[in-house]
KELUMDO-685546 format. One line per field, with one value per residue (C-alpha): residue number from 1; residue in one letter; x, z, y. Coordinates in Angstrom, 3 decimals. Example, Ala and Ser with C-alpha at 12.3 -4.5 7.8 and 13.67 -1.06 7.14 Angstrom:
n <- [1;2]
res <- [a;s]
x <- [12.300;13.670]
z <- [7.800;7.140]
y <- [-4.500;-1.060]
//
This chain:
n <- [1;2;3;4;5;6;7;8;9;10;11;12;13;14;15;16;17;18;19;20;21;22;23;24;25;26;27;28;29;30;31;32;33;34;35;36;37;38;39;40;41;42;43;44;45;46;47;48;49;50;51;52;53;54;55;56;57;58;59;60;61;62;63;64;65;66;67;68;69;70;71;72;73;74;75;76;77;78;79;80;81;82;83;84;85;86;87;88;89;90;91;92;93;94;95;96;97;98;99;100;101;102;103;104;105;106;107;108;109;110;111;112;113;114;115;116;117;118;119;120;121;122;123;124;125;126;127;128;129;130;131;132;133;134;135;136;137;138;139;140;141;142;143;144;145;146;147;148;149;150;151;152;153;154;155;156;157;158;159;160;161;162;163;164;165;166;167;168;169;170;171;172;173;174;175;176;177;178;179;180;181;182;183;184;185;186;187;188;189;190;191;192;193;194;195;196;197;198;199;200;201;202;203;204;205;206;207;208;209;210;211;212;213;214;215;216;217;218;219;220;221;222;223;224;225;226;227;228;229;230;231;232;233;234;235;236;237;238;239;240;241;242;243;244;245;246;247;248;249;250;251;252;253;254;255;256;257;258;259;260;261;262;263;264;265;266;267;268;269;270;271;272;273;274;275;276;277;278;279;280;281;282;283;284;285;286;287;288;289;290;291;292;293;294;295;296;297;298;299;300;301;302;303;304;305;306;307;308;309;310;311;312;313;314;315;316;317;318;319;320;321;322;323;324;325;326;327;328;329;330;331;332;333;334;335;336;337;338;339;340;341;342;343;344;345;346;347;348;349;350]
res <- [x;x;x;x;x;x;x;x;x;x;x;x;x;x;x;x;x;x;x;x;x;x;x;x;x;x;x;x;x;x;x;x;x;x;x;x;x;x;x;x;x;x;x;x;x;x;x;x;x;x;x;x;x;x;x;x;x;x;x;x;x;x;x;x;x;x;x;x;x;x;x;x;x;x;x;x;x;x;x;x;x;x;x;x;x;x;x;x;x;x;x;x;x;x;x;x;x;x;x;x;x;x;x;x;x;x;x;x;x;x;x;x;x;x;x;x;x;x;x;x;x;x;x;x;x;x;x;x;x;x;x;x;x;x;x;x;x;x;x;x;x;x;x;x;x;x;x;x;x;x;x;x;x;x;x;x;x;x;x;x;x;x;x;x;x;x;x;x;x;x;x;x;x;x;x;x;x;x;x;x;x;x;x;x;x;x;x;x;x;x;x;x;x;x;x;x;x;x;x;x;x;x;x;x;x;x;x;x;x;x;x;x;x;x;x;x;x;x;x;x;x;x;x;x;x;x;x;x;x;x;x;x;x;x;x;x;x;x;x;x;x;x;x;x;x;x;x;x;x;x;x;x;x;x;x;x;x;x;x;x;x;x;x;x;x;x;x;x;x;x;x;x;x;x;x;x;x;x;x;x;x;x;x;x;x;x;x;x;x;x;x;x;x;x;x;x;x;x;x;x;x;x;x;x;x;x;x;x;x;x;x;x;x;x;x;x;x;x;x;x;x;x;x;x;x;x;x;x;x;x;x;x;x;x;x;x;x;x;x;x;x;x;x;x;x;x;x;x;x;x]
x <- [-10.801;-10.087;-7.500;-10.954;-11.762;-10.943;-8.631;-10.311;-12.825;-9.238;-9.249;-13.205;-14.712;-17.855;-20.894;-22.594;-26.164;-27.813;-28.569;-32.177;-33.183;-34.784;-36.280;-39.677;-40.396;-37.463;-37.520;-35.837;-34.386;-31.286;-32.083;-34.051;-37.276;-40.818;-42.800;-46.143;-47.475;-47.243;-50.133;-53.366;-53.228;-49.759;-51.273;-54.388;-51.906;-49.439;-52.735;-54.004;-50.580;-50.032;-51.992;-48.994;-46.124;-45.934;-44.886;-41.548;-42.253;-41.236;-38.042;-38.227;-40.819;-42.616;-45.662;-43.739;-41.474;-44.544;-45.866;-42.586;-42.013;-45.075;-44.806;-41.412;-42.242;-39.723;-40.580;-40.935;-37.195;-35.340;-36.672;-34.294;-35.734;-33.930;-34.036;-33.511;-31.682;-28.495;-28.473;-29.520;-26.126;-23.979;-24.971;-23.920;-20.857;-20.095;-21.720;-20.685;-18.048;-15.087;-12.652;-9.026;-9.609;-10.889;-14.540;-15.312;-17.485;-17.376;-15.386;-18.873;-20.899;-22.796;-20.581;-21.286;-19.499;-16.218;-17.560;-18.568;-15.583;-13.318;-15.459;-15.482;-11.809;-12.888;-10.075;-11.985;-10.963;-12.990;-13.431;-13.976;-17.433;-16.651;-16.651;-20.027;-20.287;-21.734;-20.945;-19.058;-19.537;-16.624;-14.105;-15.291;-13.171;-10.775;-9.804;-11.802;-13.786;-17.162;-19.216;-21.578;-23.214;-26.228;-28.762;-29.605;-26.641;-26.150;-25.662;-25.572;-29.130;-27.846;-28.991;-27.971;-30.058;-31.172;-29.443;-26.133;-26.314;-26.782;-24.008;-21.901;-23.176;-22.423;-18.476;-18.442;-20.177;-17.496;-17.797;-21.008;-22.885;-24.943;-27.482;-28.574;-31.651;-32.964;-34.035;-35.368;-38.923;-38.494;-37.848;-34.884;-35.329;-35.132;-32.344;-34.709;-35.845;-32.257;-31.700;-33.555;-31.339;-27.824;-26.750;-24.387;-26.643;-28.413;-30.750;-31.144;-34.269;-35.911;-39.461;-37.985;-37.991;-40.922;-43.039;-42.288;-40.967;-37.908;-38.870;-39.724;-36.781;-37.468;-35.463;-35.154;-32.939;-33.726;-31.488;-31.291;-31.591;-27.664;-27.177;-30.117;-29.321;-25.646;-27.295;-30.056;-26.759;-25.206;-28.375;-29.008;-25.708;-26.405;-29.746;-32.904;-35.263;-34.115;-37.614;-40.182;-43.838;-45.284;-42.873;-43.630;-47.246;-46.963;-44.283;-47.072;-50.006;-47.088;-46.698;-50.225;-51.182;-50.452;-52.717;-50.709;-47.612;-48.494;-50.074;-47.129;-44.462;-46.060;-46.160;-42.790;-41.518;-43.940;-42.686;-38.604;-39.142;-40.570;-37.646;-35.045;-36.668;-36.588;-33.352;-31.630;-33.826;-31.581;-28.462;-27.749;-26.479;-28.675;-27.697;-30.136;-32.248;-33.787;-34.322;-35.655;-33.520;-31.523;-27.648;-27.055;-24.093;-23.909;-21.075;-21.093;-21.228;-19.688;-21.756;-20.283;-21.141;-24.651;-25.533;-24.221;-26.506;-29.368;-29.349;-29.342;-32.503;-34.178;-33.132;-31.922;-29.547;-26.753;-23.433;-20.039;-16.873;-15.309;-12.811;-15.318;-18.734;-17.532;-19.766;-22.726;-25.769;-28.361;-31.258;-34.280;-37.656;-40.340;-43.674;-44.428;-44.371;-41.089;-39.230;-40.922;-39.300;-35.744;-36.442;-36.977;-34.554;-32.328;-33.150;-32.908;-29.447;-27.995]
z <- [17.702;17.806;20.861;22.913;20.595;20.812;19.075;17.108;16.200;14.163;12.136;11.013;7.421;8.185;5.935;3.342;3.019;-0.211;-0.773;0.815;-0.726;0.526;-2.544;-3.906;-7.273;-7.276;-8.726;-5.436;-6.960;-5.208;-1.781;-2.488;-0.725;-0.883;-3.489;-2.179;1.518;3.705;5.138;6.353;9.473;10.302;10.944;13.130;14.892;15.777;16.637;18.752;20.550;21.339;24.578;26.408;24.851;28.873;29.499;28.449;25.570;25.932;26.044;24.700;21.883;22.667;20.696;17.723;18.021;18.309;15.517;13.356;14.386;12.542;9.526;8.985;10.748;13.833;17.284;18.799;20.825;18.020;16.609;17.561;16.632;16.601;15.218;11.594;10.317;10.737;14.701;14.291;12.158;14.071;17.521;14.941;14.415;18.028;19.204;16.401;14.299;16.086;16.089;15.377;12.050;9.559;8.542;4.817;2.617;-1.386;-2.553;-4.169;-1.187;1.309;2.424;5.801;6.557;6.269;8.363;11.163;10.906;11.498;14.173;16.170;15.576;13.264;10.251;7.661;3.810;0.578;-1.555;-5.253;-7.250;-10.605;-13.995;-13.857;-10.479;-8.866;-5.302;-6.328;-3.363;-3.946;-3.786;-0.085;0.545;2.676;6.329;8.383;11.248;9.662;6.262;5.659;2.325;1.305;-0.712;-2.831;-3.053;-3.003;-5.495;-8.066;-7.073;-7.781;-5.495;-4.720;-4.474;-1.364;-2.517;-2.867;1.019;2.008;0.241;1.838;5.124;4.735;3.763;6.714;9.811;11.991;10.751;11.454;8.136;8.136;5.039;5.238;3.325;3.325;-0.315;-0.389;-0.347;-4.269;-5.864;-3.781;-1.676;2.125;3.893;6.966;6.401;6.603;10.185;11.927;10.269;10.430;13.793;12.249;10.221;10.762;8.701;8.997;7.272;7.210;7.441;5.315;1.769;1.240;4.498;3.587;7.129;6.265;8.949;11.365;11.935;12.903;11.657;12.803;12.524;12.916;14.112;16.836;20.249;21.172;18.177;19.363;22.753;22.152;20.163;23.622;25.421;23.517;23.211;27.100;27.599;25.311;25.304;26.704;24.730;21.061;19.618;20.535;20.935;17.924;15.913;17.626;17.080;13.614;12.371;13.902;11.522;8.985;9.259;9.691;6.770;4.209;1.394;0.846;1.554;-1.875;-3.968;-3.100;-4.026;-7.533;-8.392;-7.798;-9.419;-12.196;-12.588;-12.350;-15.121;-17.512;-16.008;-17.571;-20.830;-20.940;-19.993;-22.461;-25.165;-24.400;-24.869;-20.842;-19.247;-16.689;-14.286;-13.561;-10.349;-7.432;-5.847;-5.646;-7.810;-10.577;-11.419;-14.930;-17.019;-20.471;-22.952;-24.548;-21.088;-18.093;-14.768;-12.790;-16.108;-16.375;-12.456;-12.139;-15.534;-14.530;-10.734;-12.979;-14.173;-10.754;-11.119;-8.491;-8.405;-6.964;-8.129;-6.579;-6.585;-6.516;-8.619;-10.929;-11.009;-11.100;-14.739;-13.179;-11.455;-8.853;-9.535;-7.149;-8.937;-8.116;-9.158;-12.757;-13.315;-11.676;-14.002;-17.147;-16.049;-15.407;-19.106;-20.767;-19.260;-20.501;-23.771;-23.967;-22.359;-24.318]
y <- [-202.092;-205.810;-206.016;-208.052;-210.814;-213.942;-215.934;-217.902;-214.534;-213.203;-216.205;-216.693;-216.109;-216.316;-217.065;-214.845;-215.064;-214.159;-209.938;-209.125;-206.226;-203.009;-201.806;-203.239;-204.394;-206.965;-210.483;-212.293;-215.722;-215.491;-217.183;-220.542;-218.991;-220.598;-218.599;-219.312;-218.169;-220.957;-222.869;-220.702;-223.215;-221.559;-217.809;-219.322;-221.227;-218.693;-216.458;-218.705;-218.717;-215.149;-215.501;-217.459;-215.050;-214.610;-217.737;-219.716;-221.944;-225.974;-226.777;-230.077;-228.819;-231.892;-231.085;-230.186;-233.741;-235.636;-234.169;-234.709;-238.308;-239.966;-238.359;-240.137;-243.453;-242.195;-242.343;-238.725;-239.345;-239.868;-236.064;-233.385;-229.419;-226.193;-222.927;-223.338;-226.963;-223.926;-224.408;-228.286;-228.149;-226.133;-228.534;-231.367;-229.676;-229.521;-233.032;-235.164;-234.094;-233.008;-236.015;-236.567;-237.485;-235.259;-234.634;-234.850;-232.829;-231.859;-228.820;-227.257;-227.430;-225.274;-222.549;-222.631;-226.034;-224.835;-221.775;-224.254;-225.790;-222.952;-222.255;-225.148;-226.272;-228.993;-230.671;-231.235;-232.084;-231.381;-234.277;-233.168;-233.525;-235.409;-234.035;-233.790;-231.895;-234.699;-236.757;-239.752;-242.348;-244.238;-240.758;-240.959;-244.351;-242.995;-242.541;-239.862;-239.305;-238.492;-237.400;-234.877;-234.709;-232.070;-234.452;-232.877;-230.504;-227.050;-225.101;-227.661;-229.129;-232.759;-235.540;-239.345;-241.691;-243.413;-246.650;-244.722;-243.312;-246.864;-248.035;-245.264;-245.842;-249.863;-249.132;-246.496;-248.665;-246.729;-243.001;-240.784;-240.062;-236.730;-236.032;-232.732;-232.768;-228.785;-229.859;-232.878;-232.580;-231.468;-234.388;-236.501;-239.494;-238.902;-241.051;-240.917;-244.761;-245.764;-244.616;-247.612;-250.067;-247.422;-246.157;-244.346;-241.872;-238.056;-236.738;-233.043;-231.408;-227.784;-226.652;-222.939;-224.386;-226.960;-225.294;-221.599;-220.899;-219.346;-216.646;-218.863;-220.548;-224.232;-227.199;-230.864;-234.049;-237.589;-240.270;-243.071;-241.766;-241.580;-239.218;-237.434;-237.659;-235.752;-232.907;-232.391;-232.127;-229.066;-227.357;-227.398;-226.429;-223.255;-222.354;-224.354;-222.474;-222.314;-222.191;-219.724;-220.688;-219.481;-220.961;-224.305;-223.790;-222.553;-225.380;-228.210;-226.536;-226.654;-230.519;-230.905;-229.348;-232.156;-230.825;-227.419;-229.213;-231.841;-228.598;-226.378;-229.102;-229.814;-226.117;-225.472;-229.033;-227.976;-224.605;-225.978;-228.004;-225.128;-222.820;-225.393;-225.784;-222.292;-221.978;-224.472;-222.465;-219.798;-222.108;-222.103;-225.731;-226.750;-229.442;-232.049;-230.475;-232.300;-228.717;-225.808;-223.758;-224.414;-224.169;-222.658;-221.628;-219.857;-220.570;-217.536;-215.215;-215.296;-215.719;-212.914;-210.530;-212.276;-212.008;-207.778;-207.382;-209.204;-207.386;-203.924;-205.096;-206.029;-209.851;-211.235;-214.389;-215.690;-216.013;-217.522;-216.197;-220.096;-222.280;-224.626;-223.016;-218.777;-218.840;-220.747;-218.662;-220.689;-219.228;-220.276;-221.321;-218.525;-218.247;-218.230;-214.865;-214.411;-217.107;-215.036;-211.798;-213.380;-215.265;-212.101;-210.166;-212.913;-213.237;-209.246;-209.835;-212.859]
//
């Protein structure tokens, strides 16, 4: 019965995550996951934590700011953390974004925007990628009240360039730029050296792709300190405690750990680029990655047919139902041995 909710609940379409699946023995490529453990220093860390599970963990994660800040030349006040760079964007949504004018983002995007949007009241208006499914700066020249952009993007794994996000946030002094960089530690440059020069910029960033904490659930943005300021605000006025303590002690051995961070990156860059040759060899178009996955199409199959057979096989991708990419498949970059099983199930296939 629905005669209790809310309004606004009637009128939702919420997001769909990628299938987890119960079974063993699948190839998971289908929800941009880390391949490789994540730093040994994580487990000792949360270990050592257990013994104050008693006590409430800091509300201001100030360990886990202070720890964040140097790494990206910031000082610890301008480092916001919540659970997951999800939360960090939904108190975005709700600090930020919500103005009379409306808030643009692409068409081919991350799903959840529009999600956020519905939820929070928020007119927004999807500005086409180009012919070549890229974000075209100067299609952005146009009255509205803010911009979010995923650098690089998802699903098509194309990024802009560092000089491009200044140029956008030069012609937009007046309008709050967000880059939401979940990706960009595979190949993109970060926007995070802009912010001390553009007041108007937030840089949103993930420790679950290039940390392998997607079940930890800690995030983080960087901006100046009223930006930062406005997102403290919503949180305390929702929940004081978004991050536990182990994930606070296990995302500082995370950041710490520069070594596996710099080995884990090249492996997976390393293993993206032999998953494209691979996959043109099969006759797929592959747009140009800066991720951790890959966005393919075949001409001679169409992606819907390509993503049921492959998931009949124990392949998993993912595949969207949407105007302008329904034949393409993101595919995340695994381990070696996972590509070579989704390769030979292809060529078996095609």
């Amino acid at each position: 019965m629905t005669r209790f909710w809310s309004p606004v609940v009637h009128a939702l379409s919420p997001y769909v995550p990628g299938e987890q699946p119960k079974q063993d023995g699948i190839v998971k490529l289908n929800t941009n996951e880390n391949p490789y453990p994540p730093s040994p220093r994580v487990e000792e860390a949360i270990a050592a934590a257990t013994d104050r599970l008693r006590l409430y963990p800091d509300p201001r994660a100030s360990k886990l700011r202070e720890a964040i800040a140097p790494r990206y030349g910031v000082a610890a006040d301008e480092v916001f953390v919540g659970n997951g760079s999800d939360e960090v964007l939904a108190h975005t949504f709700q600090a930020l974004l919500k103005h009379e004018a409306p808030l643009l983002f692409p068409d081919v995007t991350y799903s959840f925007y529009p999600v956020y949007s519905g939820l929070y009241g928020i007119r927004y208006e999807e500005v086409p990628l180009d012919a070549a499914m890229r974000v075209a700066i100067a299609d952005y020249r146009r009255k509205c009240s803010s911009i979010l952009l995923p650098n690089p993007n998802a699903p098509t794994g194309i990024a802009l360039s560092r000089a491009e996000i200044e140029t956008l946030l030069t012609e937009h002094p007046d309008q709050l730029v967000v880059i939401d960089e979940a990706y960009i530690d595979f190949g993109g440059e970060s926007a995070v050296p802009l912010v001390a020069r553009h007041d108007n910029l937030l840089v949103v960033q993930t420790l679950s792709k290039s940390r392998a904490l997607a079940g930890l659930r800690v995030g983080f943005a960087i901006g100046q300190r009223p930006l930062i300021e406005a997102l403290e605000r919503v949180k305390d006025s929702f929940n004081s405690y978004p991050l536990g303590g182990l994930a606070q002690a296990g995302a500082i051995a995370a950041i710490e750990d520069e070594a596996w961070f710099t080995e884990a990156r090249r492996r997976i860059i390393a293993s993206r680029e032999k998953l494209v040759r691979d996959l043109s060899g099969l006759g797929f178009t592959v747009l140009p990655s800066a991720a951790n996955f890959v966005f393919a199409r075949h001409p001679g199959r169409s992606g819907g047919e390509l993503f049921a057979r492959l998931r009949e096989h124990g392949v998993l991708v993912r595949h969207f139902r949407k105007s302008r990419i329904e034949d393409f498949l993101r595919i995340t970059v695994g381990t070696d041995a996972q590509c070579d099983r989704l390769i030979a199930v292809l060529r078996e296939l095609i």
